[in-house]
C-alpha positions, 0 to 999 in steps of 0.5 A, spaced: 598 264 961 603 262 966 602 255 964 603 257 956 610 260 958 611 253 962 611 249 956 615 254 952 621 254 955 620 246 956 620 245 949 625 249 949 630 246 953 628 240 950 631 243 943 638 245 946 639 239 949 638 236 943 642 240 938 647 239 944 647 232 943 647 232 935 653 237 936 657 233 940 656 226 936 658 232 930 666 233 934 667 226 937 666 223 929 671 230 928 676 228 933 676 220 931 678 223 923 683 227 926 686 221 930 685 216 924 688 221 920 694 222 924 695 214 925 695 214 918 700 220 915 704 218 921 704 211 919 706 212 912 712 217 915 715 212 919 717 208 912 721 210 907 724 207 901 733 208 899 733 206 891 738 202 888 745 206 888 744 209 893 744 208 901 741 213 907 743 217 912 738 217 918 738 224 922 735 226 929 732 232 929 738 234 924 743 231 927 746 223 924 745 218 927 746 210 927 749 206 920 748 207 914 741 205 912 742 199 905 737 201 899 730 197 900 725 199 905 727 202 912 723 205 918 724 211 921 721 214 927 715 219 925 716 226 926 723 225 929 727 221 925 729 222 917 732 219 912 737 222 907 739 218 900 745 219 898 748 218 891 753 213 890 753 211 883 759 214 878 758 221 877 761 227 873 765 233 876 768 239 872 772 244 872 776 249 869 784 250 872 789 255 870 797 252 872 805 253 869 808 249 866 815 246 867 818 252 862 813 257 865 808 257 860 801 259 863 797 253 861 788 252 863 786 245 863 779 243 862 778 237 867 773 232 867 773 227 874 769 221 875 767 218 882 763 214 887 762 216 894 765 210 898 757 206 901 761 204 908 763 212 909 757 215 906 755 216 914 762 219 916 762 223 910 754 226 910 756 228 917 762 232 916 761 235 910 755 235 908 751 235 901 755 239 898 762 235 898 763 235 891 765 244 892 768 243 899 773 236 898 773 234 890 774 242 887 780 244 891 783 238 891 783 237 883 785 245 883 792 243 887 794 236 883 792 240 876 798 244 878 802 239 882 802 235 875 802 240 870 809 243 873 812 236 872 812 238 864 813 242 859 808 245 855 810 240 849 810 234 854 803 236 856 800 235 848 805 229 847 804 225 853 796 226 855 795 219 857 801 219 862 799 226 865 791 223 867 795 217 869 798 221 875 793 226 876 788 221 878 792 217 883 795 224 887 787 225 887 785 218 889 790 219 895 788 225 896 780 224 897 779 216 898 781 217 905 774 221 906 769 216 902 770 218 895 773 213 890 776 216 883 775 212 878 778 217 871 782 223 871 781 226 864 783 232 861 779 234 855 783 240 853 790 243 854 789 251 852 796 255 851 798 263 850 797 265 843 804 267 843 806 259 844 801 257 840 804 261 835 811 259 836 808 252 836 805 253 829 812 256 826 815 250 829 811 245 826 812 248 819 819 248 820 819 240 822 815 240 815 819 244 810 826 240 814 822 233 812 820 235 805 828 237 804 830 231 807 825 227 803 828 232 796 835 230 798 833 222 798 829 223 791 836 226 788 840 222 791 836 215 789 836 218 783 844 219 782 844 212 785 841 210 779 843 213 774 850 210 776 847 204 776 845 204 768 851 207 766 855 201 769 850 196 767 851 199 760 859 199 760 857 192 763 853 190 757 859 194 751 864 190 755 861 183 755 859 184 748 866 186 746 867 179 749 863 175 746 866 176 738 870 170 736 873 167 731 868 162 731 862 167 732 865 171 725 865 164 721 858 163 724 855 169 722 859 168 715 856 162 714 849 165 716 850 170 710 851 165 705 844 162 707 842 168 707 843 169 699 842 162 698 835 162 700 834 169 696 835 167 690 830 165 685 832 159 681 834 162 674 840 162 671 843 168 669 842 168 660 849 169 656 849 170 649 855 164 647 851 159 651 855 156 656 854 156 662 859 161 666 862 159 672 860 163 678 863 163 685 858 162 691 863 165 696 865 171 692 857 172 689 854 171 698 860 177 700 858 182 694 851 181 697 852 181 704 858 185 704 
């Protein structure tokens, strides 16, 4: 009995170590694709890739550190290190702004400014300001040179001299903020928007330009008209004057003797018949003056 009770507990034992041998192989293979695991993540987090237009901005636990990383494949530090892409191609900022005229009038200027972060300050930039450098630099300084320009016209000069006033603003605003890497390159306002008290006194103003032009251009028409007018009566006298002129004896004698060709050619041949039987003499000159009085 007691050598039954030997030989169970032997196979036993021999069981367990087996399981435990089976168990350990099992944690090591864990372990190894654990490790392996954690070489290869760690391996593909030390590299990173910057695209074209745009540069990197490495940080360290947070903080900026080192020169800007150029587009291409960049290695970093797993787990330590990061890589921010920073975008530095043109981009669009818009925004409305309220300011006053040169002549007081209330004006909301609609704006659209294109920029570039400057790729040799983007580091800097990053650092001081952050991602968020379009509400904390460009907003806040467009709002200021919108009102800075718009004082230097009156609201007329704004609509009639549009391009000269982008001109100004989009270099007050390249002075302004070129300095911390961001580069202007337009300055363009879509719209000037005014009170509906201007905007009326701007139409009556406009229709009464029109009805002055269109007088102007009726008292040009009327006075070209007297002008001719003029010119056809004196054309005229002209004409009577020279006509007048013209009539000389020789030209009397002339139309005279084409009267007497005249009546010539109008007669037919026939003699007039006389019952005496001579022939009557008969006055040419006379017969062509009763014909052609």
């Amino acid at each position: 009995m007691k050598i039954e009770i030997f030989k169970g507990v032997f196979k036993l034992n021999n069981v367990v170590n087996m399981n435990g041998k089976k168990a350990g192989k099992y944690i090591t293979l864990i372990l190894v694709g654990i490790v392996v695991l954690f070489l290869i993540v760690s391996f593909i987090s030390a590299m990173s890739t910057v695209p074209s237009g745009f540069v990197g901005v490495k940080t360290q636990f947070g903080a900026v550190t080192g020169s800007a990383v150029q587009p291409g494949l960049a290695l970093k530090i797993p787990y330590i290190q990061d890589i921010q892409k920073v975008d530095c191609r043109i981009q669009k900022f818009a925004a409305d702004a309220n300011a006053a005229s040169k002549d007081m009038q209330v004006v909301t200027s609609k704006i659209a400014v294109n920029f570039a972060i400057d790729s040799s300050k983007a580091t800097t930039l990053f650092k001081e300001i952050g991602v968020n450098y379009a509400e904390v630099i460009i907003s806040p300084a467009v709002q200021e040179v919108v009102k800075s320009i718009t004082a230097q016209y009156t609201a007329e000069e704004l609509i009639g001299k549009r391009g000269e006033v982008s001109s100004k603003m989009t270099k007050l605003l390249s002075d302004k903020i070129s300095s911390r890497g961001v580069l202007v390159y337009d300055f363009n306002v879509i719209n000037f928007e005014f009170t509906a008290e201007f905007n009326k006194a701007i139409e009556q103003k406009q229709i009464a330009q029109q009805q002055k032009l269109k007088a102007e251009q009726d008292l040009g028409r009327i006075k070209i008209e007297a002008q001719q007018k003029v010119v056809q009566a004196q054309a005229e006298a002209d004409s009577l004057k020279l006509q007048k002129q013209e009539i000389t004896p020789e030209l009397l004698e002339l139309r005279k003797i084409e009267a007497q060709i005249s009546a010539i050619n109008k007669w037919d041949g026939k003699l007039p018949a006389y019952s005496g039987g001579a022939l009557p003499f008969i006055d040419i000159e006379k017969a062509t003056t009763a014909t052609n009085p």
